[in-house]
C-alpha positions as CSV (number, residue, x, y, z in Angstrom):
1,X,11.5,8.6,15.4
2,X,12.9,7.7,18.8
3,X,16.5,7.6,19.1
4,X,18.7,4.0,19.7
5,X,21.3,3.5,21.8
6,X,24.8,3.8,19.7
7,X,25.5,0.1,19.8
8,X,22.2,-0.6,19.1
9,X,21.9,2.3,16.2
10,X,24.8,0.7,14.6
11,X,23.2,-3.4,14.5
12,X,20.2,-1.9,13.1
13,X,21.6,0.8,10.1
14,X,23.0,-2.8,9.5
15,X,19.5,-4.3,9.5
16,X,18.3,-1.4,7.2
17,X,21.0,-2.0,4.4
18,X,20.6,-5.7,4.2
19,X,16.6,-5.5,4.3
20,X,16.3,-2.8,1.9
21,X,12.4,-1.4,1.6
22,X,11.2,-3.7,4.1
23,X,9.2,-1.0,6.3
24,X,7.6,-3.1,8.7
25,X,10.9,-5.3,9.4
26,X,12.4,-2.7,10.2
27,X,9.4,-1.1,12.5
28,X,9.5,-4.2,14.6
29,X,13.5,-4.3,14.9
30,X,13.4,-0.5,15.4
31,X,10.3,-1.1,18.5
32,X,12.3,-3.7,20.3
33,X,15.9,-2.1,20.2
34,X,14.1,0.9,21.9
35,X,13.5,-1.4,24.9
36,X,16.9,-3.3,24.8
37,X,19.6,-0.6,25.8
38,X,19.6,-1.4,29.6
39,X,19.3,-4.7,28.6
40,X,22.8,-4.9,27.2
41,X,24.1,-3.0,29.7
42,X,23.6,-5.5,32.0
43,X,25.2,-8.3,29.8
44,X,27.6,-7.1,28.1
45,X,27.8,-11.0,27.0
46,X,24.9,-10.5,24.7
47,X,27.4,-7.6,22.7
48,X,30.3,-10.4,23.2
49,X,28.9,-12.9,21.4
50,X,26.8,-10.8,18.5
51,X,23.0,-11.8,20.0
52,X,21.5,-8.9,18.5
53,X,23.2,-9.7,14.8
54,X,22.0,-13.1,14.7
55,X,18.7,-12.5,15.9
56,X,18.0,-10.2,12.9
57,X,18.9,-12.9,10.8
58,X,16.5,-15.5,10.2
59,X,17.6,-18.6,10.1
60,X,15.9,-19.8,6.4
61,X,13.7,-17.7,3.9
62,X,12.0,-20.1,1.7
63,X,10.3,-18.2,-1.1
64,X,8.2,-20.0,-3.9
65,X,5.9,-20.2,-6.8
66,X,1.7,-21.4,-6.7
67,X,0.4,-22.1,-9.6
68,X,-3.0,-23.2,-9.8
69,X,-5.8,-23.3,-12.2
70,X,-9.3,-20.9,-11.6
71,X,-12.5,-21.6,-12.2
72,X,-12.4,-20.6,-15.8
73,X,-10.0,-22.7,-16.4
74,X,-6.9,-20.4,-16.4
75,X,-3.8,-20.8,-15.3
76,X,-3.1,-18.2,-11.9
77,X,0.2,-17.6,-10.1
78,X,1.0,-16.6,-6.8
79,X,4.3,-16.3,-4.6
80,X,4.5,-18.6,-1.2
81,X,6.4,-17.7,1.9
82,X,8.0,-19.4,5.0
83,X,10.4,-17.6,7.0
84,X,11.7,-19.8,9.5
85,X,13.4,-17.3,11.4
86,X,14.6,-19.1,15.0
87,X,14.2,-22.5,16.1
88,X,16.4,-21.6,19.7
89,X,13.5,-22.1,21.7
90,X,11.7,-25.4,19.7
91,X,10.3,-25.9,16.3
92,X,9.5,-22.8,14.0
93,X,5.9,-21.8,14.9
94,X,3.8,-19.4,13.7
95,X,0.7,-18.7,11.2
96,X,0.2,-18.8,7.0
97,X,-1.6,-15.5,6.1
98,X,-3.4,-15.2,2.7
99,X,-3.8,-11.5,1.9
100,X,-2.8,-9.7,-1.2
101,X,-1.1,-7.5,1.2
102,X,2.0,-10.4,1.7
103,X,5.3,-9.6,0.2
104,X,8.9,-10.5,2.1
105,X,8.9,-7.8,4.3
106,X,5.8,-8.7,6.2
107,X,6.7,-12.4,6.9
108,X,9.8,-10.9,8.2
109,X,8.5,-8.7,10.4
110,X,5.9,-11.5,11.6
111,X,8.3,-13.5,11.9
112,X,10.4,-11.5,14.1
113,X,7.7,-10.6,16.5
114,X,6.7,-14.4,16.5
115,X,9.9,-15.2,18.0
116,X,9.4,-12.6,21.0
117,X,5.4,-13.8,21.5
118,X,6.3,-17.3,21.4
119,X,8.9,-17.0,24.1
120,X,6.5,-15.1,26.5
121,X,4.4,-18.3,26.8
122,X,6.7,-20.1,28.1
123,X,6.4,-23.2,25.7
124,X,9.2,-24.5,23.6
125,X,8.5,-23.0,20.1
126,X,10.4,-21.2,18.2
127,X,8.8,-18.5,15.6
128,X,7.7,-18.2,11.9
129,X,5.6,-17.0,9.4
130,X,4.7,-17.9,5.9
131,X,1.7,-17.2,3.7
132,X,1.0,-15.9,0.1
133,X,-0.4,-12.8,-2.0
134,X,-3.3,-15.0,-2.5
135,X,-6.6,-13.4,-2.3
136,X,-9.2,-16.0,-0.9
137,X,-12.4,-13.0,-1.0
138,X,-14.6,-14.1,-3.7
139,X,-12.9,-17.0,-4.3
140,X,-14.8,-20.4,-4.6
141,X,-15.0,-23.6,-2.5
142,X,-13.1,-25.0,-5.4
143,X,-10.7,-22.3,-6.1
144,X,-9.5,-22.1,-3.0
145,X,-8.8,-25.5,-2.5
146,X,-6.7,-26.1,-5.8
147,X,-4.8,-23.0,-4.1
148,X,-4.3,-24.5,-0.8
149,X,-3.1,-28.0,-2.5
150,X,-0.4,-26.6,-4.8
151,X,1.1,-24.1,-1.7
152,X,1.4,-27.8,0.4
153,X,2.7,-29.4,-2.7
154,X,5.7,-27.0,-2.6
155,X,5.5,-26.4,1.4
156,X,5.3,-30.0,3.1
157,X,9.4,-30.6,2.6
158,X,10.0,-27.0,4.6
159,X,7.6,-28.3,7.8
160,X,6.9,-31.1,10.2
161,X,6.0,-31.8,13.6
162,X,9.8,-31.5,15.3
163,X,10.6,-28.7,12.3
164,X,8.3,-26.1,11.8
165,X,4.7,-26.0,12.6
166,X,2.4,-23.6,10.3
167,X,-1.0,-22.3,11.9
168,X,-3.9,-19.6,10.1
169,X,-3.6,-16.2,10.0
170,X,-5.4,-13.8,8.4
171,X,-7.4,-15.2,5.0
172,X,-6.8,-19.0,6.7
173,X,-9.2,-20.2,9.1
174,X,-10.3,-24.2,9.6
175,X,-11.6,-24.5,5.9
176,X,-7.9,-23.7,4.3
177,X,-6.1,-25.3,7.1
178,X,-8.5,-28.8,6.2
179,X,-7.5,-28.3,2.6
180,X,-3.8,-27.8,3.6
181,X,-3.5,-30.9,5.8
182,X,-5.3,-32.7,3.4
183,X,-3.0,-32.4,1.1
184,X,-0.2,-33.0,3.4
185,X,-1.6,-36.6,4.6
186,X,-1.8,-36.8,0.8
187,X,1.9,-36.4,0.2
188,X,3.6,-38.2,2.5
189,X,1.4,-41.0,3.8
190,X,1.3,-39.8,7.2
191,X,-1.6,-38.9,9.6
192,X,1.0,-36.1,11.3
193,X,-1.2,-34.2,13.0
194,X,1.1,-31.8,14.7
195,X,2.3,-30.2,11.8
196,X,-0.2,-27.7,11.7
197,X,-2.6,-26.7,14.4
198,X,-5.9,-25.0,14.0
199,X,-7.4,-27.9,12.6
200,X,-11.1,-29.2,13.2
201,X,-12.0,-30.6,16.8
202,X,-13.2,-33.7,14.7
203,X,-9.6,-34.3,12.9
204,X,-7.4,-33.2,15.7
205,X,-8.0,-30.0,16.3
206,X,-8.0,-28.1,20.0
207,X,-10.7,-26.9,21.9
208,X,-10.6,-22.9,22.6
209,X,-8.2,-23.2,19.7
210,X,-10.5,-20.5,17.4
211,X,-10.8,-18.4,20.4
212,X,-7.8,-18.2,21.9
213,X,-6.3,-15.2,20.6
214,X,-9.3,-12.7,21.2
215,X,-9.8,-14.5,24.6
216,X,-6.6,-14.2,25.7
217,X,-6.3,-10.9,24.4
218,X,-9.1,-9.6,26.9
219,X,-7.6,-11.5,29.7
220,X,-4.4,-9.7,29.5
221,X,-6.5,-6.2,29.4
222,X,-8.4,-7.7,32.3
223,X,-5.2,-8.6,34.3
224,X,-3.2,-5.1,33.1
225,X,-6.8,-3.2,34.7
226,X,-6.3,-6.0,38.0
227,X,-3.2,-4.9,38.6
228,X,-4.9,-1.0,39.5
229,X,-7.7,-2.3,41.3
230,X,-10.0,-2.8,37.9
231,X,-11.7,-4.5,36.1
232,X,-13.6,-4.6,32.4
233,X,-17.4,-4.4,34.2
234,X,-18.8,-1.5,33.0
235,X,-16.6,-0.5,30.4
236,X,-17.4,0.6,27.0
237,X,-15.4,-1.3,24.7
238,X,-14.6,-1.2,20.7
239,X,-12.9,-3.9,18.5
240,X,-11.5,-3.0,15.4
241,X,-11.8,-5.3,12.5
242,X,-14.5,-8.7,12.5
243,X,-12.6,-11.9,12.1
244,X,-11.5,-14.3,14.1
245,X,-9.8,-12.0,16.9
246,X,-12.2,-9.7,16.7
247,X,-15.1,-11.7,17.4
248,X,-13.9,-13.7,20.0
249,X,-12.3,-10.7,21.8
250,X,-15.7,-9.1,21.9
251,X,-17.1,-12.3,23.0
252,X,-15.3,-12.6,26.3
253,X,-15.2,-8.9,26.7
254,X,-19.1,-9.0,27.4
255,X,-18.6,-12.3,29.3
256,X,-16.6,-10.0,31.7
257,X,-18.7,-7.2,31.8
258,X,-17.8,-5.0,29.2
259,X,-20.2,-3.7,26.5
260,X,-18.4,-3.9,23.3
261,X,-19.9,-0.9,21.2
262,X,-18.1,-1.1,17.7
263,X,-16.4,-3.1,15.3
264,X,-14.9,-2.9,11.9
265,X,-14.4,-3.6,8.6
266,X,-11.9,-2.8,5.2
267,X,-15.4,-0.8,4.4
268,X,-16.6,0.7,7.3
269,X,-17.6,0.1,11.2
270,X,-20.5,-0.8,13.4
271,X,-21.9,1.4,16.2
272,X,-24.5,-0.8,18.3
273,X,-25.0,1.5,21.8
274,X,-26.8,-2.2,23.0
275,X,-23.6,-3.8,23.0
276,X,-22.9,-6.0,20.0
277,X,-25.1,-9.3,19.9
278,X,-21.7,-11.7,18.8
279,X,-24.5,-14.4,17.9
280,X,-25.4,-12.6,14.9
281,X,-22.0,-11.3,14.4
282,X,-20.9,-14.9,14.2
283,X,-23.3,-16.1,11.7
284,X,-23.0,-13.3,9.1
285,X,-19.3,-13.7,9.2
286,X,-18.3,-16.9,9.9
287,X,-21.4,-18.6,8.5
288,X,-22.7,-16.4,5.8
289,X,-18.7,-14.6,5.5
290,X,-20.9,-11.4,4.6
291,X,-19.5,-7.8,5.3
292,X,-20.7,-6.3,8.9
293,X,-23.1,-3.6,7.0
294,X,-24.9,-7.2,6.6
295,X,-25.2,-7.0,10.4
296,X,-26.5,-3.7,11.1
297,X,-29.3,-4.4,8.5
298,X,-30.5,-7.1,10.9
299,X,-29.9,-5.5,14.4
300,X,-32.1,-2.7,14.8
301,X,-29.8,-1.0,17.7
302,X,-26.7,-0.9,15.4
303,X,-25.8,1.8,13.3
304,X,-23.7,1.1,10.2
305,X,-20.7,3.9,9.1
306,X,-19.1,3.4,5.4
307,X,-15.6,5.1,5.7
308,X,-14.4,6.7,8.2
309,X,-12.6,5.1,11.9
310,X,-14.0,3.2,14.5
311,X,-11.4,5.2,17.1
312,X,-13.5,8.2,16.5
313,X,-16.2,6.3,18.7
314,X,-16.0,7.1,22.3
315,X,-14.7,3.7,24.1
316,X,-12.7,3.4,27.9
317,X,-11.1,0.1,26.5
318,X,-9.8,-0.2,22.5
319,X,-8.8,-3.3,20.9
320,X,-7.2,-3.4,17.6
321,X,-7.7,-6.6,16.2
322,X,-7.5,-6.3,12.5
323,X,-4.3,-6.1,10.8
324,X,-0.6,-3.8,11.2
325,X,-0.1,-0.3,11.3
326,X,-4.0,0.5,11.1
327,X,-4.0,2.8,14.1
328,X,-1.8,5.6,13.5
329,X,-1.1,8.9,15.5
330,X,-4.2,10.9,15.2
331,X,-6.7,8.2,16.1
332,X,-4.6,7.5,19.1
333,X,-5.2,11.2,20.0
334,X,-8.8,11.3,19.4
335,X,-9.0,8.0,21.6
336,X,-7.3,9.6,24.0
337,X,-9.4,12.7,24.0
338,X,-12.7,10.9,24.1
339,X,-10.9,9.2,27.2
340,X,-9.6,5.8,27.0
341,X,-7.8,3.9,29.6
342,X,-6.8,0.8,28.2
343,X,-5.5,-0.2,24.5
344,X,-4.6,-3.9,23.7
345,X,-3.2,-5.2,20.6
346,X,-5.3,-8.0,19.7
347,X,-3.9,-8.1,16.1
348,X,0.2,-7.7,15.2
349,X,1.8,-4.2,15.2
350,X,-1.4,-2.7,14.5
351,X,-0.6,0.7,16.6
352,X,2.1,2.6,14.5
353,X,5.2,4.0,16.8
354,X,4.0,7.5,17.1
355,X,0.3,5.9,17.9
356,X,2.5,4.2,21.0
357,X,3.9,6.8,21.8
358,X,1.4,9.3,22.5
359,X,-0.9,6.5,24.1
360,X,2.0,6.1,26.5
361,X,2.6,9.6,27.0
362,X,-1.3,10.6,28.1
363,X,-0.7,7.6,30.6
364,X,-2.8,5.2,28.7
365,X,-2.7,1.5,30.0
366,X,-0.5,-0.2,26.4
367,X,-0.3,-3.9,25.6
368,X,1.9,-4.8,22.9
369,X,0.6,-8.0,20.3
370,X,3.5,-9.9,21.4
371,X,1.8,-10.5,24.7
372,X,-1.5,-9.5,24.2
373,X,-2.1,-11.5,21.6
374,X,0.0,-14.5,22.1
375,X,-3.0,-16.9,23.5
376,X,-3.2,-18.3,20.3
377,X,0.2,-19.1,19.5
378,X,0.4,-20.4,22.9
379,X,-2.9,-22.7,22.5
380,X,-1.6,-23.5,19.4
381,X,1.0,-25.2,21.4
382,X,-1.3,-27.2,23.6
383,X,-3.1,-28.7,20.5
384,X,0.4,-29.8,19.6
385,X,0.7,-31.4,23.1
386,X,-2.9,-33.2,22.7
387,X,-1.9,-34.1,19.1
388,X,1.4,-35.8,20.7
389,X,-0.3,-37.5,23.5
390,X,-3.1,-38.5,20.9
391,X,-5.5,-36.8,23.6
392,X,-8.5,-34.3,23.7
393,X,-9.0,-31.7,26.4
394,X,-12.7,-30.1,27.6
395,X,-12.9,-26.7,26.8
396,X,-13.2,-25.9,30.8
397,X,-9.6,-27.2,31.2
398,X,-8.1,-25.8,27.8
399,X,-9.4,-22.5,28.3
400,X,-8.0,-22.8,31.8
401,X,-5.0,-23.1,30.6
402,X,-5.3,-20.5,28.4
403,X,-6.1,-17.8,31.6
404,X,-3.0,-19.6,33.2
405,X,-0.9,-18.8,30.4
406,X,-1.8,-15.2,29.9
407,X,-1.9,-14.5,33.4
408,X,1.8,-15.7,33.4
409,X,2.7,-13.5,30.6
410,X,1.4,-10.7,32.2
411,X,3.2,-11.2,35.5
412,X,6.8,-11.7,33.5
413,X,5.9,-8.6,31.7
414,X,5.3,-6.4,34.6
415,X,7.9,-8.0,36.3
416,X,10.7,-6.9,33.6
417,X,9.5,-3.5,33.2
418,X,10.3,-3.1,37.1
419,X,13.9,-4.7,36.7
420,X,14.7,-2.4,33.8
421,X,13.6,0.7,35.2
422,X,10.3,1.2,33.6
423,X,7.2,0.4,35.7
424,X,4.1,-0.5,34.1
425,X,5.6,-0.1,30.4
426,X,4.8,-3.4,29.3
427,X,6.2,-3.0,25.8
428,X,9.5,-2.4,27.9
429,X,8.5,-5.8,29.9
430,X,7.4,-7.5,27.2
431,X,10.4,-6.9,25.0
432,X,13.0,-7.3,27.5
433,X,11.6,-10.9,29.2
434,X,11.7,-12.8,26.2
435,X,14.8,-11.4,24.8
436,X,16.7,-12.5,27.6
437,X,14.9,-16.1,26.9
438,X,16.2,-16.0,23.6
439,X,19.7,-14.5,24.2
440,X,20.6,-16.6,26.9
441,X,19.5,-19.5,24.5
442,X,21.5,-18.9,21.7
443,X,24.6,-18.5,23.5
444,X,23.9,-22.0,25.0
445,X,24.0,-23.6,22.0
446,X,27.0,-22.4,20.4
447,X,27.3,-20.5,17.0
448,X,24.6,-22.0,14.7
């Protein structure tokens, strides 16, 4: 592990004792200290008045029980999360993920990069993360709503329109957020439809909204490769993972000229050398919610792989887009070997530190989630703005939008890597920007 500057080493063996065993907390602390030393150096303020303590402090933890009843008829429990961690720069904002994966430590460390992400847009959100060890795979229509009901039951007095503002994540797409908003309205009488976005276009809901993050994760690649007199034509492209951000990514990657040759699942990956056909990706996951080996078996160019990692196919541009810490240090090298140029981090923290660090080393092209990914946080926030004007935007003007937003990110990034001494490191740019959003904000408004 990379070494911290003293001041910072000492804020974060603090951030170790009182967040005992939470790995990835720490991770993400530990990846944006690295950035932050010249930072402080250059306001000492931010030392002054203990920025750095409070910001590893989230502002509420709200931690609570689900019960709910299965199909069988037995009683099931599960454990419910919202970590509410800063509200400096607008309501908490930031997605519910299902997965039995969830325990405290990964809201946290969501959480944390949320606040970062959220800043880079440039919209006044703060950041969260909530969600539950709740496993909706193989769960029924039924089953998953009785879930969804009894976590709003106990979650509607932590959120609200001018509070905190939940949104899906992994395991909650538009089916769980209908079920959750449902059973908000159901509560409190009140039709309050910017207390959670990602809802359907009929009830609400944003265009581009479902295809912001993948989108706007390719348009950051696209405007890192601009930036060197590039582009994504012609470039082979793979995608880990097949959900949401996946799919979408791939989507506008071929829209700009890219072939997208692989994708992912927990069981395997997809090799198609035609470039993946997103049509039929789309309707075995999203319509049929079937495994991608269920794609291969219907496109005769595709190759299905059980096992094994879909950086071992040979790619110029790599998007992980499935979940944290999934690519480590050797797949980085073997990505590297087989010659990429570009990695972008469609998903949060999914490259591991050493993965970062040898990408960055071999002069690889390195966009961190927290500006990568953050076109769906930050159309997340539009549909808030439609919700509040009680208006609906075309898809040409939200996606717009979306490319101004990214675009934006991108330029603050580079721009902050220059000013603290590290061209074209955009986890440097991306890290330092919004931290001196944030820090300069919570000085402003006192000790709170």
């Amino acid at each position: 592990m990379a070494t911290l500057d003293p001041h910072l080493q000492s804020i974060y063996e603090v951030v170790l004792r009182r967040n005992h065993g939470e790995q990835e907390f720490h991770q993400a602390v530990f990846e944006v200290f690295e950035s932050l030393a010249p930072v402080v150096r250059k306001h000492p303020e931010y030392a002054d008045n203990q920025v750095l303590e409070r910001l590893c402090e989230p502002e509420r933890q709200v931690i609570f029980r689900v019960p709910w009843v299965n199909d069988a008829g037995e009683v099931e429990i599960n454990r419910g999360f919202r970590v509410e961690y800063s509200s400096v720069l607008g309501p908490f904002k930031g997605g519910l993920r299902f997965h039995p994966s969830v325990n405290l430590g990964i809201i946290k460390f969501l959480g944390f990069e949320q606040i970062f992400k959220n800043a880079l847009t440039g919209l006044p959100i703060g950041g969260g993360k909530g969600g539950s060890d709740f496993d909706p795979k193989g769960r029924s229509e039924r089953e998953i709503m009785a879930f969804c009901q009894s976590f709003m039951t106990e979650l509607y007095r932590h959120i609200g329109e001018y509070t905190d503002v939940p949104a899906g994540d992994i395991g909650v797409g538009g089916r769980e957020i209908g079920y959750l908003f449902g059973q908000y309205k159901r509560i409190t009488n009140r039709y309050e439809s910017s207390v959670l976005t990602g809802k359907g276009l009929g009830w609400g809901g944003s265009r581009v909204r479902k295809e912001a993050t993948g989108y706007g994760t390719v348009f950051f690649a696209d405007e890192m490769l601009r930036a060197r007199g590039d582009s994504l034509d012609g470039k082979r492209v793979a995608v880990s993972g097949s959900g949401n951000v996946a799919i979408y990514a791939a989507e506008k990657a071929q829209e700009l000229g890219g072939t997208v040759v692989a994708c992912s699942d927990s069981g395997g990956f997809v090799i198609d050398s035609a470039g993946l056909d997103v049509t039929l990706l789309k309707h075995v996951k999203e319509v049929r919610r079937e495994r991608i080996s269920a794609y291969a078996a219907q496109r005769g160019s595709a190759t299905y792989v059980a096992g094994g990692s879909v950086w071992d196919v040979d790619c110029d541009v790599a998007l992980p887009c499935a979940t944290q810490n999934e690519l480590g240090e050797d797949a980085a090298i073997r990505l590297i070997k087989n010659g990429v140029t570009l990695v972008a981090e469609g998903a949060n923290m999914p490259a591991t530190p050493s993965a970062i660090r040898a990408l960055l080393g071999a002069g690889v092209l390195f966009a961190p989630g927290k500006a990568a990914n953050a076109g769906g946080v930050a159309t997340s926030a539009l549909e808030m703005q439609q919700n509040a004007s009680r208006d609906s935007w075309t898809s040409e003007y939200t996606e717009a939008r979306l490319g101004t937003i990214m675009r934006g990110i991108h330029e603050r990034c580079a721009g902050a890597a220059d000013e603290f001494g590290s061209p074209g490191n955009y986890v440097v740019g991306a890290n330092t920007s919004s931290f001196v959003q944030i820090a300069d904000a919570i000085i402003a408004l006192g000790v709170i």
